[in-house]
MDAnalysis code that builds the backbone (N, CA, C; Angstrom):
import MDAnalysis as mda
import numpy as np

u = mda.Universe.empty(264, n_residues=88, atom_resindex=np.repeat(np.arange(88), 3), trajectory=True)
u.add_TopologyAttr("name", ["N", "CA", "C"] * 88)
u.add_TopologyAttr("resid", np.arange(1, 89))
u.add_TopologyAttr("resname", ["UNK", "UNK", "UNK", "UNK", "UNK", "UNK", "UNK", "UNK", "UNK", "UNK", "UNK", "UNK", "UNK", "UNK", "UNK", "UNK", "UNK", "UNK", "UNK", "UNK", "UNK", "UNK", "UNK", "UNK", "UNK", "UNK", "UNK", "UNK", "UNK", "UNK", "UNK", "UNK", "UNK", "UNK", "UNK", "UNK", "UNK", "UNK", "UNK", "UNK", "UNK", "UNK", "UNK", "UNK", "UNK", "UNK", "UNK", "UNK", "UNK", "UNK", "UNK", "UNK", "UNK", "UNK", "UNK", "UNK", "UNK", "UNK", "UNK", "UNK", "UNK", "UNK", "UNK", "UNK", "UNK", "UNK", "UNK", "UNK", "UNK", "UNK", "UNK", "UNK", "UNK", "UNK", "UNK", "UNK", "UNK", "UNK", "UNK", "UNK", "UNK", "UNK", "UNK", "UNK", "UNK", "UNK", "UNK", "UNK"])
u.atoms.positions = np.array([
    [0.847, -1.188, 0.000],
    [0.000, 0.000, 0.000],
    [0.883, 1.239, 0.000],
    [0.871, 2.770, -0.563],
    [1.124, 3.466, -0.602],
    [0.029, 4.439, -0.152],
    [0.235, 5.304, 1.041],
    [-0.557, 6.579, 1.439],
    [-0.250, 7.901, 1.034],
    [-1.051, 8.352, 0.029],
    [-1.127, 9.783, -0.573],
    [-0.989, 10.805, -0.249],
    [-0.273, 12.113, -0.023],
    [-0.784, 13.512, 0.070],
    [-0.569, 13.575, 1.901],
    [-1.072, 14.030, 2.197],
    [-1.885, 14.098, 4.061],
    [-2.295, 13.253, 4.448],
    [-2.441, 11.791, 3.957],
    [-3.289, 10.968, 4.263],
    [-2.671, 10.202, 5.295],
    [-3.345, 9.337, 6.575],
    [-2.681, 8.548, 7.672],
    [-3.669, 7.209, 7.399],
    [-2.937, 6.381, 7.291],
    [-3.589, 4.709, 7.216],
    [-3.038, 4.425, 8.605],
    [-4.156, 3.891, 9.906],
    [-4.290, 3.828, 10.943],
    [-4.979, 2.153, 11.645],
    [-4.012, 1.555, 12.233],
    [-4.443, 0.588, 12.728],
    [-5.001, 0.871, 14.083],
    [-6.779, 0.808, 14.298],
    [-7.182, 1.302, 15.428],
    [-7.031, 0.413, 16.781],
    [-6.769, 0.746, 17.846],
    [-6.073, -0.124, 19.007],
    [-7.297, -0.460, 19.568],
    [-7.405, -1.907, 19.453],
    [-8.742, -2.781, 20.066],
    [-8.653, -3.216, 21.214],
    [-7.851, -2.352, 22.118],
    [-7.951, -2.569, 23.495],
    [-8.765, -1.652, 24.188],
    [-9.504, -1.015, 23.408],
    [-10.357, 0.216, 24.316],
    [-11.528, -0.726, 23.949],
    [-11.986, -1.770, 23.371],
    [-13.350, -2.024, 23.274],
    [-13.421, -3.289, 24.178],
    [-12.360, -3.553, 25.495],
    [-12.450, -4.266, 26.420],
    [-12.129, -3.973, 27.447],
    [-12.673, -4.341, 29.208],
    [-12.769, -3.832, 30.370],
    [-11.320, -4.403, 30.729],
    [-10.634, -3.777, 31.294],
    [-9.176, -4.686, 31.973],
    [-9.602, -6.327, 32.442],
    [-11.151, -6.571, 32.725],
    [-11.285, -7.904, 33.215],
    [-11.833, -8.752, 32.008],
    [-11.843, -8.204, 30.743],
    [-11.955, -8.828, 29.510],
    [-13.380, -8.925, 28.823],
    [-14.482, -7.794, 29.458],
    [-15.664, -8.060, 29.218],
    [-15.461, -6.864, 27.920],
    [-16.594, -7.514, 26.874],
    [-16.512, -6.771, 25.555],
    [-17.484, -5.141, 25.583],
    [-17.189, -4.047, 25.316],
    [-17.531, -2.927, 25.386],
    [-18.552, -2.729, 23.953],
    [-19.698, -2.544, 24.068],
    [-20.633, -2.230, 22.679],
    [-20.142, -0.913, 22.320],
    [-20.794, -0.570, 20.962],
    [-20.392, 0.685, 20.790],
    [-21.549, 1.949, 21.315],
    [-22.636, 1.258, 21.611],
    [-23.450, 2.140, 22.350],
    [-23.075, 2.739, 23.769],
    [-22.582, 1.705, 24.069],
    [-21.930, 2.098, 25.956],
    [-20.935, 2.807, 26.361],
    [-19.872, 3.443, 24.663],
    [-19.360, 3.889, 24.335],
    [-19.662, 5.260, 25.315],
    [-18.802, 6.413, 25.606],
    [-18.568, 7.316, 26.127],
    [-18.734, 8.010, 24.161],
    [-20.009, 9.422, 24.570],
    [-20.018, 9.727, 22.945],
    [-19.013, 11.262, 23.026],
    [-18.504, 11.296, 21.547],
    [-17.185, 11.965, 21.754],
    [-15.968, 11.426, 22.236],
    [-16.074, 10.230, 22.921],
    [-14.617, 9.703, 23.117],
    [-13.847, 9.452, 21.810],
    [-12.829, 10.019, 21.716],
    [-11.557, 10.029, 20.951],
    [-11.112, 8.486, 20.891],
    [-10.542, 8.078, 19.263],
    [-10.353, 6.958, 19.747],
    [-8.643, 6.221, 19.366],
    [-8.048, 5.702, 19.758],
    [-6.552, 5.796, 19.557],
    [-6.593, 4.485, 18.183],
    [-5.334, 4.755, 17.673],
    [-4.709, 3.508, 16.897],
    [-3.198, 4.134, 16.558],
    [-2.368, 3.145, 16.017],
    [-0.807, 2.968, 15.957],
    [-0.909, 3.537, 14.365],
    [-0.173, 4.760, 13.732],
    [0.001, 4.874, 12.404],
    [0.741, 3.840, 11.888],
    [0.384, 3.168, 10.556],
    [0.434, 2.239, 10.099],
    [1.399, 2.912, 8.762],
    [0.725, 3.704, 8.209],
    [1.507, 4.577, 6.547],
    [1.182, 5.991, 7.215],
    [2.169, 7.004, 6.768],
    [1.698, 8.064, 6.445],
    [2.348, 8.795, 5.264],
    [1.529, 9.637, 4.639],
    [1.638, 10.206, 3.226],
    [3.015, 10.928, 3.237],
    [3.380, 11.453, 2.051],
    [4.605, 12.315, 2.037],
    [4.643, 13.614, 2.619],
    [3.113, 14.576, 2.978],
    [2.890, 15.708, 3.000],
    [2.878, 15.782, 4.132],
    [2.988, 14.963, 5.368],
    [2.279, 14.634, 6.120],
    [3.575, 15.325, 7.131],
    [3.509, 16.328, 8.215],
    [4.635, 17.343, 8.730],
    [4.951, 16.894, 9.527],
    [3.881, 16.210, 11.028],
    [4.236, 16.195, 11.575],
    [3.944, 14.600, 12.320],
    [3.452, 13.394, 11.803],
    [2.880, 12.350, 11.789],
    [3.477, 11.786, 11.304],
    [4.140, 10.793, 11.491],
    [5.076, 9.469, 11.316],
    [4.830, 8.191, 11.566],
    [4.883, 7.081, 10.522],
    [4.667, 5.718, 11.089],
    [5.120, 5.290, 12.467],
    [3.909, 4.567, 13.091],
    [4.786, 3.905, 14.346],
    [4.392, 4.806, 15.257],
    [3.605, 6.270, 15.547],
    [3.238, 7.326, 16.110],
    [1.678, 6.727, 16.280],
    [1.241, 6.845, 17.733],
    [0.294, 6.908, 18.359],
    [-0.382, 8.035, 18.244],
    [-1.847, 8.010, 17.590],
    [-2.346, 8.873, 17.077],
    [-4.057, 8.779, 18.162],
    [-4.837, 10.347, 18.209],
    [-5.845, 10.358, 19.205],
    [-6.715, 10.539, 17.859],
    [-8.070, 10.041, 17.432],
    [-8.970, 10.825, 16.873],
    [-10.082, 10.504, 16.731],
    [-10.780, 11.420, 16.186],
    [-12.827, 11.422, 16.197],
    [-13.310, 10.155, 15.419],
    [-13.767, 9.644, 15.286],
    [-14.480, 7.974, 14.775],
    [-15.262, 8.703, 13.968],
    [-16.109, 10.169, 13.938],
    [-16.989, 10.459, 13.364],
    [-16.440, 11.176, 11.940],
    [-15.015, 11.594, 12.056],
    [-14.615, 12.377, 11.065],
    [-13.342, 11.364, 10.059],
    [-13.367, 9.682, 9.777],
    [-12.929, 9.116, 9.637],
    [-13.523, 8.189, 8.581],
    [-12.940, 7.109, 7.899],
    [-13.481, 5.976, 7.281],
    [-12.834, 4.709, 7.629],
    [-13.251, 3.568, 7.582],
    [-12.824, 2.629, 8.093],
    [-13.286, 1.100, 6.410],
    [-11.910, 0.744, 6.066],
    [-12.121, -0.563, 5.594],
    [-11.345, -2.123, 6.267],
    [-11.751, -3.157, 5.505],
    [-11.115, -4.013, 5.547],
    [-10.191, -4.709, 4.263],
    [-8.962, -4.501, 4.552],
    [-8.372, -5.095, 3.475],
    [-7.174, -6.152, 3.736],
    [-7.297, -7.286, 3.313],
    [-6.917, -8.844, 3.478],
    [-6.901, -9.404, 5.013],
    [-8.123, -8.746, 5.516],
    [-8.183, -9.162, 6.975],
    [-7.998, -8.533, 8.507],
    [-7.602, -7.268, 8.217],
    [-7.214, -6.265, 8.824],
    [-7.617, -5.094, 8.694],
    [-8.387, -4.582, 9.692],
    [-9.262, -3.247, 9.671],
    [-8.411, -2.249, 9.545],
    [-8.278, -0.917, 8.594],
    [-7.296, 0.157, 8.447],
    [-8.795, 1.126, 9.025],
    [-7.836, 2.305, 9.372],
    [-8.258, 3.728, 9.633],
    [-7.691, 4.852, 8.479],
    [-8.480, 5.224, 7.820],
    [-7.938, 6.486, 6.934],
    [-8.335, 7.919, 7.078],
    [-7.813, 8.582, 7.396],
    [-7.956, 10.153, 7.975],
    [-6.515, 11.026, 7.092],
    [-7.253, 12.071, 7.297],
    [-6.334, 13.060, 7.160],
    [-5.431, 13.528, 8.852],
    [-4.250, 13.929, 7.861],
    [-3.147, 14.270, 9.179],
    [-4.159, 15.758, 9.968],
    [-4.846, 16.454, 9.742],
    [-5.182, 17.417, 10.668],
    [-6.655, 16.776, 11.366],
    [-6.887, 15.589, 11.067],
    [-8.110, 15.160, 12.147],
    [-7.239, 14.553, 12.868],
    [-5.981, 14.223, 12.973],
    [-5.547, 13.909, 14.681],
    [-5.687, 14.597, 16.136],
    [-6.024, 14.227, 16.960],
    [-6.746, 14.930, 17.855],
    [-5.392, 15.360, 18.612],
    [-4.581, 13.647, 18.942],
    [-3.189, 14.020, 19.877],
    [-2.222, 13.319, 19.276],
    [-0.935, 13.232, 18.743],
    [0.044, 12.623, 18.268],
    [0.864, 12.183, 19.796],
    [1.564, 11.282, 19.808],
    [2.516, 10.704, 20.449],
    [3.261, 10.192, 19.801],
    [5.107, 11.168, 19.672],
    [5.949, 10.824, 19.135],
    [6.305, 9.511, 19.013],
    [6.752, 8.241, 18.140],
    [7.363, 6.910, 18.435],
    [8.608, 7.256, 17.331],
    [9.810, 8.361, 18.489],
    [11.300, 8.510, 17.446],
    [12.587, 8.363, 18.708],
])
């Protein structure tokens, strides 16, 4: 895969949709507005300040989500990150 322009391909971290004691979280029970994390996976050339391997915060609502060969990606633009966390 190659990511375009601004673009961030985002593996979303599926540990927020379970309780530390392993019970499964719906998305209704969901906290609304909670921000939601994943590990950057690609990011585009344009992209300033977002780097693969960077822990990224963002809106679920301002996002798209596919599946491709088995593995759910996140695709956003670099300015819907809510919080970056350097991984350099």
């Amino acid at each position: 895969m190659i990511c375009l322009f601004d673009r961030l391909i985002v593996i979303q971290d599926k540990s927020e949709d379970k309780t530390p004691g392993g019970i499964i979280i719906p998305d209704k029970a969901k906290k609304k507005n909670q921000p939601f994390r994943g590990k950057v996976y690609l990011a585009g050339a344009e992209c300033k300040f977002v780097k693969a391997g960077d822990i990224v915060m963002f809106d679920r609502e301002k996002v798209f989500t596919d599946t491709i060969e088995g593995e759910e990606y996140v695709f956003m633009r670099e300015e819907e990150s809510v919080l970056v966390i350097l991984n350099r």
